[in-house]
C-alpha atoms as an extended CHARMM CRD file, in Angstrom:
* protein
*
       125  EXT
         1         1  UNK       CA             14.0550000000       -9.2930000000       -0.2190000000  PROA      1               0.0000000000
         2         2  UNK       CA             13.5830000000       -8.7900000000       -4.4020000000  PROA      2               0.0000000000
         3         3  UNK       CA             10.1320000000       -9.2590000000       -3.9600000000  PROA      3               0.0000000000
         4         4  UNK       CA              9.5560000000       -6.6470000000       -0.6340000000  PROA      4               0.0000000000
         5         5  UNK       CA             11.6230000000       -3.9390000000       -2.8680000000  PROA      5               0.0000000000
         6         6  UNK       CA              9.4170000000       -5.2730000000       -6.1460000000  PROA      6               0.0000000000
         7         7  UNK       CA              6.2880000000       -4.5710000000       -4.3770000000  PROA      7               0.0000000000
         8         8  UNK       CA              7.6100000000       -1.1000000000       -2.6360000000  PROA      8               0.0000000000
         9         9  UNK       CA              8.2310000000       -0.2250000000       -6.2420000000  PROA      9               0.0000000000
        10        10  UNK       CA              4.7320000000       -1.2340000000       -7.1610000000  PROA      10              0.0000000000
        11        11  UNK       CA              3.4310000000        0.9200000000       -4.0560000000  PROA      11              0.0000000000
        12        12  UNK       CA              5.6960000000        3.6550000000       -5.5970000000  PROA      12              0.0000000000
        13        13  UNK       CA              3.7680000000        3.4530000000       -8.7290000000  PROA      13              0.0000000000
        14        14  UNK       CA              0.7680000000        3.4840000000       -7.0810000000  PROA      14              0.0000000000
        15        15  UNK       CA              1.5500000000        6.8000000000       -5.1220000000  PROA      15              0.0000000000
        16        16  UNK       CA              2.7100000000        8.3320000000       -8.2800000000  PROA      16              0.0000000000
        17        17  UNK       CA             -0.4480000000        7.9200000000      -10.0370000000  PROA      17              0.0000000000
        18        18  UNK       CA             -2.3930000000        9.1170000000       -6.8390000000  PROA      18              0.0000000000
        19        19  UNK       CA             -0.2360000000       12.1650000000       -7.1800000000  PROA      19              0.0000000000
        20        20  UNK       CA             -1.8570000000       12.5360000000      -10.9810000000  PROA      20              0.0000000000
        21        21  UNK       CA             -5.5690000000       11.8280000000      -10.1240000000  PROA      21              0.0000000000
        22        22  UNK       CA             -5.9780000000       12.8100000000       -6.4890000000  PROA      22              0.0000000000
        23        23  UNK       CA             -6.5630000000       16.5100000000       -5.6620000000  PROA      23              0.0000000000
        24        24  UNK       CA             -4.8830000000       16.9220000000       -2.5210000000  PROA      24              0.0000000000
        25        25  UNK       CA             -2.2490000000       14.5210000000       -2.6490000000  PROA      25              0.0000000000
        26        26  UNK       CA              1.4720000000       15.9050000000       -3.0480000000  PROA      26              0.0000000000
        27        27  UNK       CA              4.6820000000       14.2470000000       -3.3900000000  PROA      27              0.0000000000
        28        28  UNK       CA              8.1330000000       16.5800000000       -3.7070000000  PROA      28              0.0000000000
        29        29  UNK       CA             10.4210000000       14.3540000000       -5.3150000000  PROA      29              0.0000000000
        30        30  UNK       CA             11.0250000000       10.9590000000       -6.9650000000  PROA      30              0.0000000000
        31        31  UNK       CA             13.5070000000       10.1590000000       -4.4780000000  PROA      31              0.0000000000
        32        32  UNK       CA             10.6030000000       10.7560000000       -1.4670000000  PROA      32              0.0000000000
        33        33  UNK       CA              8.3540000000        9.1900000000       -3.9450000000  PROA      33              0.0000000000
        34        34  UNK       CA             10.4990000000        5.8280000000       -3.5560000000  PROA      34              0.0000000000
        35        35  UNK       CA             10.9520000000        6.1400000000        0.2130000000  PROA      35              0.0000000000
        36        36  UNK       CA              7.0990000000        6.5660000000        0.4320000000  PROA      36              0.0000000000
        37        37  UNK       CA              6.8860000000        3.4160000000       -1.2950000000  PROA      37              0.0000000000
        38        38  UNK       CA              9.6070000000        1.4550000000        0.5680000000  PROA      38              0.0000000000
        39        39  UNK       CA              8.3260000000        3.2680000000        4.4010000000  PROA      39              0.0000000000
        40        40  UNK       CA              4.3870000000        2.2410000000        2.9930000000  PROA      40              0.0000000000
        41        41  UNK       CA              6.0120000000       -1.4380000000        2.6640000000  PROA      41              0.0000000000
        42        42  UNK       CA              7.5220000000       -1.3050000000        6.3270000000  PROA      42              0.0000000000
        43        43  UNK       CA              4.0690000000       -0.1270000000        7.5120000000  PROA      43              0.0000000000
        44        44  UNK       CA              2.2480000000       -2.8490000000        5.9210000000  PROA      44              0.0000000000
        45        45  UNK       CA              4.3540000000       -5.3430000000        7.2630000000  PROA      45              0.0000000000
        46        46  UNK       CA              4.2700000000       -4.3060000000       10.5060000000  PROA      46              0.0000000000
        47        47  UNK       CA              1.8900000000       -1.8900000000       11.8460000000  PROA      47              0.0000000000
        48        48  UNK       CA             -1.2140000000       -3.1690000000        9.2270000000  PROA      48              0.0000000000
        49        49  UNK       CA             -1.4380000000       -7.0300000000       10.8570000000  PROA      49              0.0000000000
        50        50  UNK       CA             -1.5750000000       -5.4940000000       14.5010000000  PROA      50              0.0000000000
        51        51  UNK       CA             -4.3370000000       -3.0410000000       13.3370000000  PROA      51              0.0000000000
        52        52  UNK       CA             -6.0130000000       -5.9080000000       11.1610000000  PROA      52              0.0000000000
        53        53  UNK       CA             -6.3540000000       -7.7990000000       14.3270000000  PROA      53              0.0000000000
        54        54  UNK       CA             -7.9110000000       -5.0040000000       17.0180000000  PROA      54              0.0000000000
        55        55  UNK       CA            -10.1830000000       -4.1710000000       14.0480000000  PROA      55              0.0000000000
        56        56  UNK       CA            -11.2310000000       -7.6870000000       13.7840000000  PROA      56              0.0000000000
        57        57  UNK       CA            -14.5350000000       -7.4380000000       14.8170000000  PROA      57              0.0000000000
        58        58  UNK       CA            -15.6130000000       -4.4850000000       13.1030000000  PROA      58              0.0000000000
        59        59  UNK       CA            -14.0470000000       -5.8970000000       10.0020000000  PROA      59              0.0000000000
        60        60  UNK       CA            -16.4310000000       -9.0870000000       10.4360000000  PROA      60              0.0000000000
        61        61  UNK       CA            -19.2990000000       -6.7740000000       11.0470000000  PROA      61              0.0000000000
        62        62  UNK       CA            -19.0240000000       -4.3160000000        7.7680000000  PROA      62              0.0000000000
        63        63  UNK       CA            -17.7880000000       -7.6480000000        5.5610000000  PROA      63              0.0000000000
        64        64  UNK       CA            -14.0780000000       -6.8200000000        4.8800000000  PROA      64              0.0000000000
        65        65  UNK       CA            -14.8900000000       -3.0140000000        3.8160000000  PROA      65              0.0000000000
        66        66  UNK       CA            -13.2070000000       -1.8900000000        7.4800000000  PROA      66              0.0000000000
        67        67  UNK       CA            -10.0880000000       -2.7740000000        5.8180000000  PROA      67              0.0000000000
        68        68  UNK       CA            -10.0390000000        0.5690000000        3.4300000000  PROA      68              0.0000000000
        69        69  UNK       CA            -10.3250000000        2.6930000000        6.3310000000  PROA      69              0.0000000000
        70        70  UNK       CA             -7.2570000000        0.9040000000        7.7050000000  PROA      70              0.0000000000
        71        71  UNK       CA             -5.3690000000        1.1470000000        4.0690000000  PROA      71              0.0000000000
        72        72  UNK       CA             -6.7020000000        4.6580000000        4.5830000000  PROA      72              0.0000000000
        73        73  UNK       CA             -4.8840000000        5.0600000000        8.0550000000  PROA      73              0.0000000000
        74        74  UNK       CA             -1.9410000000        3.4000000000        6.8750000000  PROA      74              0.0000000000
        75        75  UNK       CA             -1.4760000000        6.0180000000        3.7040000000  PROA      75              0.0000000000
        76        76  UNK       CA             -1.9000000000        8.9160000000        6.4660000000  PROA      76              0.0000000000
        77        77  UNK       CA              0.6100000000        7.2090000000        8.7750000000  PROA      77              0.0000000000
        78        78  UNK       CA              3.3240000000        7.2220000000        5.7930000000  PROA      78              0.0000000000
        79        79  UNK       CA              2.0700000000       10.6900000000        5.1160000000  PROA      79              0.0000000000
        80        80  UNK       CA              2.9540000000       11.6240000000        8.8080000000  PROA      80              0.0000000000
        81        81  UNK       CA              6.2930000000        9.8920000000        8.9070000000  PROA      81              0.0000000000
        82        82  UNK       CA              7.8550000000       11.2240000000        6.0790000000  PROA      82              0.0000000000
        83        83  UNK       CA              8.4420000000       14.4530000000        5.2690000000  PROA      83              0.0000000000
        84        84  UNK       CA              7.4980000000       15.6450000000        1.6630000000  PROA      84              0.0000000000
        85        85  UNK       CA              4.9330000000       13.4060000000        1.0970000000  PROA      85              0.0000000000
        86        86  UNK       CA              1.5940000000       15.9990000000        2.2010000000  PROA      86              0.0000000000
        87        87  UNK       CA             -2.1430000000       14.8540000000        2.0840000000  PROA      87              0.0000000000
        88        88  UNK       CA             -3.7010000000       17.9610000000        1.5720000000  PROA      88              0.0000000000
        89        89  UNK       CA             -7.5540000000       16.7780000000        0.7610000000  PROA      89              0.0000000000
        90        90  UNK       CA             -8.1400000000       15.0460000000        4.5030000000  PROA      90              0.0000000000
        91        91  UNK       CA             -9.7040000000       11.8550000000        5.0220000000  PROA      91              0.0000000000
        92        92  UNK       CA            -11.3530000000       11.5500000000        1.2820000000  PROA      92              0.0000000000
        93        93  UNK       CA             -7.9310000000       12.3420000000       -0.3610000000  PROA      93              0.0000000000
        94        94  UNK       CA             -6.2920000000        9.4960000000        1.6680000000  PROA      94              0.0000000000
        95        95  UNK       CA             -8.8840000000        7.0290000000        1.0430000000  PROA      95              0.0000000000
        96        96  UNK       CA             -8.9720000000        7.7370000000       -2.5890000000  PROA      96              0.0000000000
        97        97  UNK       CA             -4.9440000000        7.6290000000       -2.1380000000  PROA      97              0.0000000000
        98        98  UNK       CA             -5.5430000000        4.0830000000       -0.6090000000  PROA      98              0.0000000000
        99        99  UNK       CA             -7.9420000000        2.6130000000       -2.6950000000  PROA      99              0.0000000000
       100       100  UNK       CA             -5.8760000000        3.5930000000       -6.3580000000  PROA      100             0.0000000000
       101       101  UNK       CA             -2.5970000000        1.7830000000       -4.3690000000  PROA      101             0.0000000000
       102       102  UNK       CA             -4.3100000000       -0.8970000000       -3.7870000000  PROA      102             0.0000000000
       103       103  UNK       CA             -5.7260000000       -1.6910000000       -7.5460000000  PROA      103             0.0000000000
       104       104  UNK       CA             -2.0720000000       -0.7940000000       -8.4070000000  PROA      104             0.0000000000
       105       105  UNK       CA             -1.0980000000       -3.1380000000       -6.2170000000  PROA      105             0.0000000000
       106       106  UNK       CA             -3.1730000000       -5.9030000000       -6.9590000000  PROA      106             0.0000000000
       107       107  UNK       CA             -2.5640000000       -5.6750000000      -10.6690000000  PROA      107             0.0000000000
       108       108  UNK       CA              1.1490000000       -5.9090000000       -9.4730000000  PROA      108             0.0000000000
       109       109  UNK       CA              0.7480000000       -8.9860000000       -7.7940000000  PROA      109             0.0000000000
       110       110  UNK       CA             -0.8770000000      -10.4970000000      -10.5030000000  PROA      110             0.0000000000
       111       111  UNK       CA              1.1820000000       -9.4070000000      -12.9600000000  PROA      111             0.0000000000
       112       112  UNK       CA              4.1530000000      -10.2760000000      -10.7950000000  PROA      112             0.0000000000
       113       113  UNK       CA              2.8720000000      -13.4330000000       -9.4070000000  PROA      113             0.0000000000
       114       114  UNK       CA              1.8830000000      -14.7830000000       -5.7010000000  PROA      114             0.0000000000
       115       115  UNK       CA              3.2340000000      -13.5320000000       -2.3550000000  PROA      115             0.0000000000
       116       116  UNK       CA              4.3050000000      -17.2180000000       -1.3080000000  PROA      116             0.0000000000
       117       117  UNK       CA              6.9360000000      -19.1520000000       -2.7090000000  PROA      117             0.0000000000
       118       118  UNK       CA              6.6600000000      -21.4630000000       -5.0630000000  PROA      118             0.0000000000
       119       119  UNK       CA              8.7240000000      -24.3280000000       -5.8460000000  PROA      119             0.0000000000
       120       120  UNK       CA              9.0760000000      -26.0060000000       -9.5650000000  PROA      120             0.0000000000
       121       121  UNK       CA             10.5940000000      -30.1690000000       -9.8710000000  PROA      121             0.0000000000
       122       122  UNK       CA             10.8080000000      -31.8550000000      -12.3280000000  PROA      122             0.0000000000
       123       123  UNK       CA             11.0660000000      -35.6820000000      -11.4850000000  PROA      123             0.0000000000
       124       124  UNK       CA             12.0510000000      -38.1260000000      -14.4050000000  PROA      124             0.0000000000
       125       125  UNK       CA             10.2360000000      -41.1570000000      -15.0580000000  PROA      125             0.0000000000
């Protein structure tokens, strides 16, 4: 649970800085800022895999660079849901939106460390 509300942070951060470089893009407060990142989190975990998979093909097809357009539709779907949080710039301002989340977001989990669990022994000899 740390780690989801670590990474919706992360997404948080990511939005923010959208907000600063992205014409178009408009957040009203830091407290939809944070749902933003927490709802982008839900929709990640749920909606994103079902997408992932009915896109399969086409994802195959343009080598993995289908998956911004869904990382686009996913930042669009947040913007939907959640009132205060406006996309402003259409499709470009989204996919901008999407792309600067997901460098933040990648230099989170590397700063942060792996999505699976790892476990440390130490055995005496």
């Amino acid at each position: 649970m740390t780690a989801f509300v670590l990474r919706a942070l992360v997404s948080a951060i990511g939005l923010w800085i959208a907000t600063r470089w992205v014409p178009g893009i408009r957040i009203n407060d830091a407290a939809t800022l944070v749902l933003a990142g927490l709802l982008l989190g839900v929709v990640n975990a749920v909606v994103r895999p079902i997408l992932v998979i009915l896109t399969l093909p086409i994802t195959i097809l343009s080598l993995g660079f289908f998956l911004l357009i869904v990382n686009t539709a996913m930042v669009a779907l947040v913007a939907w849901m959640l009132p205060g949080f406006h996309i402003y710039g259409g499709f470009w301002s989204a996919f901008k939106t999407a792309l600067i989340v997901w460098i933040i977001g990648w230099l989170g989990s590397w700063l942060i460390g792996p999505r699976r669990r790892m476990d440390v022994r130490a055995h005496r000899l």
